[in-house]
N, C-alpha and C positions, 0 to 999 in steps of 0.2 A: 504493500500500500504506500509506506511512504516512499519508495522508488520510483512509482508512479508519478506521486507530486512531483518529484524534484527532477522526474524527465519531463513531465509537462511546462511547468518552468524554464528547463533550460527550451527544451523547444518553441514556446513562446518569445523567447527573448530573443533566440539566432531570428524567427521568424520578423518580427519587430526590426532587429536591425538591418536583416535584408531589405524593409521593407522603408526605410529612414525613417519612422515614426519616433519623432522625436520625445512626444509627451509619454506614450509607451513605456519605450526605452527608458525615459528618465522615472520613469514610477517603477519600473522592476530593478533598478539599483539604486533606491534611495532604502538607506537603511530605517527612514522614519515611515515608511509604509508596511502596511498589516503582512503583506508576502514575506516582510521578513523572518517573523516568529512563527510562521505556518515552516518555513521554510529550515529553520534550526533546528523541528521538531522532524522533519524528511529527511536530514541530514544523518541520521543515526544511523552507524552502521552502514554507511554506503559508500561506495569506491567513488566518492564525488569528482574524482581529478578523471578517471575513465569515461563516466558517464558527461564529463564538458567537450574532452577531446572529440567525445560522436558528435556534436551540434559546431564545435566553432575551430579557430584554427590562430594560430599566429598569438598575437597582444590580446587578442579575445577573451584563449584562455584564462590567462593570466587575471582579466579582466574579474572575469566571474568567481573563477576559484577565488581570488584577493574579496570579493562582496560576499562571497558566501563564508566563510571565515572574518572579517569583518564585523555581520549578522550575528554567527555565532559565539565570539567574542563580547558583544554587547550585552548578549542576553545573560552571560556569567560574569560580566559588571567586569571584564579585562579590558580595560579602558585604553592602557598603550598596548595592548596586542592587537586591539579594536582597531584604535590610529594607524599603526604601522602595516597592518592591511589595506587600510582606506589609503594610507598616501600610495601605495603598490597597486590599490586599484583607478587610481585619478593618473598614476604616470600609463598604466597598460593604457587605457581610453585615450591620452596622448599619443600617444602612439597610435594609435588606432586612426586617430584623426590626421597624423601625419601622415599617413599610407595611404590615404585617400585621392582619388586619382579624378574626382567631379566633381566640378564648381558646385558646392552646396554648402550651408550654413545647418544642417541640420543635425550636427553634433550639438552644438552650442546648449543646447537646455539639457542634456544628460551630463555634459562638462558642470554645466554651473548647479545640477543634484549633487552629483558625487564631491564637488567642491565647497558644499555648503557644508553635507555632513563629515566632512574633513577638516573645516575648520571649528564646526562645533566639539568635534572630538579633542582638537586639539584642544581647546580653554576648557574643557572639560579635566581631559589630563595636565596641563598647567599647574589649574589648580588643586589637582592631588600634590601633582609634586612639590609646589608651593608647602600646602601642608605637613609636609612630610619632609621639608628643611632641605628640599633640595631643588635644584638650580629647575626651572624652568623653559622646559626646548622647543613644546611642541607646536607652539606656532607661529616661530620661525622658522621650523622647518615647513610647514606650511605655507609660509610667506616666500620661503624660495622656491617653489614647487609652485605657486599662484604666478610668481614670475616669470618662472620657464614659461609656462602655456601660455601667459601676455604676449611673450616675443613670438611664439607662435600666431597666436593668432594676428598678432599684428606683421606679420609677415606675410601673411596670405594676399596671392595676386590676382583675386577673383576678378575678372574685367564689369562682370554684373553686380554692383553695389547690394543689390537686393540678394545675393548668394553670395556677401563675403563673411566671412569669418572675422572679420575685425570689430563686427557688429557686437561682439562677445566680449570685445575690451573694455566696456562700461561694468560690465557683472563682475569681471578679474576686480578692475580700480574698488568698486562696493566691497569687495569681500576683502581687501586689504587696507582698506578704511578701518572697517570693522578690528583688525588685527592692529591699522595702529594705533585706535583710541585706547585696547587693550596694552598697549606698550608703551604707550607712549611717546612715538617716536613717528613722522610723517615727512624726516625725510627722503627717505626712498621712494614717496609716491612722485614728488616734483617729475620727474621726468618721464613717466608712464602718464601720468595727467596731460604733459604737452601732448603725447604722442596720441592717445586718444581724442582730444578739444582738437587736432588735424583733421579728423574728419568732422562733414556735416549731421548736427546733430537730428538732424532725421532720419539718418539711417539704425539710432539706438532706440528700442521698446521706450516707450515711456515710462511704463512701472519702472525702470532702470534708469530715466534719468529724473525720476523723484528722490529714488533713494540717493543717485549721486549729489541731487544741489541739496539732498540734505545732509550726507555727512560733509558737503562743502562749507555748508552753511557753520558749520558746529565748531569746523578745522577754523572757518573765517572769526567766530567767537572768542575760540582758542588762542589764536593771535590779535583779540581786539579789533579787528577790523568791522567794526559793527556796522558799517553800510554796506559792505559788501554781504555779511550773513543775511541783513534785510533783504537782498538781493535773492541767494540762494533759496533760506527757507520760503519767502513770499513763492518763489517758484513753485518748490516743492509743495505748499501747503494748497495752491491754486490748481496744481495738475494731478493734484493726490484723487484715487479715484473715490466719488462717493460713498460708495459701501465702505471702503475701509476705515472706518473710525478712529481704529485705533491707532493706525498709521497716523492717521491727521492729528489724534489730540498727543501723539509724539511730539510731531512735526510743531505743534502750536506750542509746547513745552519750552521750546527755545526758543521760537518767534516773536512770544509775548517779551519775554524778560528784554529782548533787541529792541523791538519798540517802543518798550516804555523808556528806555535812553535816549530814542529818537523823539520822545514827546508822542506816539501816536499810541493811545487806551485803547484794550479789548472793549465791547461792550459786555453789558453781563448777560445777553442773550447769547453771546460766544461761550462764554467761558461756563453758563449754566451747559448748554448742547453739547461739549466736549466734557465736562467730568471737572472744568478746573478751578474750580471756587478756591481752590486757596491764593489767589489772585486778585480776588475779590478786593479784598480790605487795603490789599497795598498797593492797587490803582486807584480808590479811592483817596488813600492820603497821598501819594504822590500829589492829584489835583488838587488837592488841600494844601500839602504843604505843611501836613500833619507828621512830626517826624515822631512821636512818641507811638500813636499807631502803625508807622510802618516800623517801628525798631519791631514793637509786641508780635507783629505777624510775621517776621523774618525771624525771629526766636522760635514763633508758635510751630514754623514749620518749615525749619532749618533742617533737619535730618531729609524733607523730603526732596528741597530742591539742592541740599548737596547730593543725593541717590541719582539725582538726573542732569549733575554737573553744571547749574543756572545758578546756583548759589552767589559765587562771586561776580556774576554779572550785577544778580539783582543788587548787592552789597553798591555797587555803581548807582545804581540804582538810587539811593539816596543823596544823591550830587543834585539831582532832577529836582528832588522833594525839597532842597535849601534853594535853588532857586525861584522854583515855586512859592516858597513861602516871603522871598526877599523880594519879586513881584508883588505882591500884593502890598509888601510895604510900600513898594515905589509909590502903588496905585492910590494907595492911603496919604502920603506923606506928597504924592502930586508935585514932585519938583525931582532936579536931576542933580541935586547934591543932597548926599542925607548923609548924617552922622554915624558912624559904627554903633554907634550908643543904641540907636533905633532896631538895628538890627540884633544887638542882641537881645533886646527888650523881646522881641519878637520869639527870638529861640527859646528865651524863658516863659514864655507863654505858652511854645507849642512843647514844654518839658523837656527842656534839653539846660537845666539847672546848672550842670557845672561846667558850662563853658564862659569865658571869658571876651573880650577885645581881641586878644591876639587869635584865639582861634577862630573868632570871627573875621579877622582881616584874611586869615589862612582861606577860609573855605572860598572867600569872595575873590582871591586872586586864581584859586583852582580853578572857578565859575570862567573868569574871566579869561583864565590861560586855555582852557578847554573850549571860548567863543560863546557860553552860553548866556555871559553877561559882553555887554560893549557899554567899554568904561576904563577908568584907572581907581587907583588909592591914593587920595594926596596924604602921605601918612605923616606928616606934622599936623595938620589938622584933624587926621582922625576921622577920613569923609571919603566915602564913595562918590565921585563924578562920575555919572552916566551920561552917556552919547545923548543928545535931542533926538537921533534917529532912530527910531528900534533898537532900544537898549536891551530889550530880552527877544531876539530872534528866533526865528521858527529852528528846532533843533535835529531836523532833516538836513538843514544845509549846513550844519557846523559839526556834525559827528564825524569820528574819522572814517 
């Protein structure tokens, strides 16, 4: 009986790749499909390497033997015997694709299965061996294995755009995004990004080039570049497909904390339809200018926007809420020299008790070195001069 299954499998799968069904093929080697534990339970007892050689031939083998071993590795929780199958079964399928002798793209989605469950195995084993007081490999050995296949595919000379393989270089860049947020380290991606952003980006799925302007977006955070992140996530948030919810209140995750630097508020009919109320309060005092409620709500839920790495943005974030609060003096006090005095008066009302003059002149040059005030400090006097013109400008045009 279970010989049967596990010939009927392989001979669906030779069938399948005869036949280039890409979706197919990519469901009978993903090891997060139901085949697979039907298939570790077939596996007992059986001369499984005889029974591949009748169906396939060459890198194939390899292919299957490495996913079926793999499969069965997971199921007994061998997590690097798991890995180290799956990378032997991602390089056989390289191969596989290099031997190919017809303009087609139809590897491309069983590469980017096997490549997915190859890099989750790796953080998976990571972080055993983390645990376990020891050095951490598995994926960078997967980050050098995602870069072979890059050069491949971007080697590829399809003359029909629509049947090139290089179409595949946006999934590679995703899933070594993924790898460097885990590592912390993005310089390796600089020059597979050029080499992808070469072509027109209409030859890439779109579900792939959400994911890419989103982990752009995050990298563009990461380095403070916050109009550029506005750039990416807005993208990604705007071509995210409807159904996917969870995608978008990701995507919104990091979007909001960018805009509220930029001066532009979620409403709360955003952020109730996404799940993100804890936003709520600290767009409200931002417009306020409430700094004692937005400390309380950054405290209140601290652990969660460090979990999603917005933390220290929002922390910026409070640069927004002192200018907000120092407009509204202007608006009160209606002239364009006002005494430090005024402004502290101000900070002690909205509970910010132990601050002084000097750290008021501090925050108000920050304002002003950052463009969000136009003005100087005459500091013998002890008085902010603000510009006649738009002295607090819109803060779209003055972020970096």
């Amino acid at each position: 009986m279970a010989s049967t299954e596990l010939r009927r499998y392989l001979q669906g799968l030779a069938t399948c790749i005869d036949n280039l069904d890409p979706r197919a093929v990519g469901q009978m080697l993903s090891l997060r499909d139901v085949h697979a534990m039907k298939l570790v339970q077939a596996m007992q007892y059986q001369d499984v390497a005889h029974f591949a050689r009748s169906y396939f031939e060459g890198s194939d083998i390899n292919l299957v033997l490495a996913h079926l071993n793999a499969a069965l590795y997971v199921s007994q929780g061998k997590t690097k015997e798991a890995f180290d199958e799956q990378l032997l079964a991602v390089q056989a399928w390289r191969e596989h694709i290099q031997a190919e002798t017809i303009e087609s793209n139809w590897s491309l989605h069983p590469l980017n299965t096997l490549i997915t469950d190859l890099r989750l195995l790796a953080m998976e084993l990571d972080e055993q061996l983390v645990a376990a007081g020891e050095k951490a490999v598995a994926l960078e050995k997967a980050m050098e294995e995602i870069n072979v296949c890059f050069r491949l595919l971007a080697g590829d000379r399809a003359t029909d755009r629509r049947n090139s393989k290089k179409r595949g270089m946006i999934f590679l860049v995703n899933h070594l995004f993924a790898i460097a947020f885990k590592l912390n380290n993005f310089a390796f991606l600089k020059s597979l990004i050029r080499l992808m952003e070469r072509q027109e980006s209409s030859i890439y799925a779109m579900s792939h080039q959400v994911t890419y302007h989103y982990y752009m977006g995050r990298r563009s955070m990461y380095e403070a570049n916050y109009m550029q992140a506005n750039e990416h996530l807005s993208f990604a948030a705007q071509h995210c497909h409807r159904s996917s919810t969870s995608n978008k209140r990701l995507i919104l995750l990091h979007l909001i904390p960018v805009n509220l630097l930029l001066g532009r508020l979620p409403t709360k009919d955003l952020l109730q339809t996404y799940n993100l109320m804890q936003f709520a309060q600290i767009v409200d005092a931002v417009k306020t200018g409430n700094l004692a409620v937005l400390n309380d709500e950054l405290d209140k839920y601290q652990e969660f926007f460090v979990q999603w790495g917005v933390f220290l943005v929002l922390e910026k974030v409070k640069l927004l809420a002192y200018r907000n609060l120092f407009k509204r003096v202007w608006q009160i006090m209606n002239h364009t020299v006002i005494p430090l005095s005024s402004f502290l008066t101000a900070m002690q009302v909205a509970k910010e008790p132990d601050v002084d003059e000097d750290e008021v002149e501090g925050i108000l040059a920050n304002l002003i070195h950052q463009k969000m005030i136009k003005g100087y400090i005459a500091h013998g006097h002890r008085k902010l001069v603000l510009s006649k013109e738009n002295p607090f400008p819109k803060l779209k045009s003055t972020a970096a």
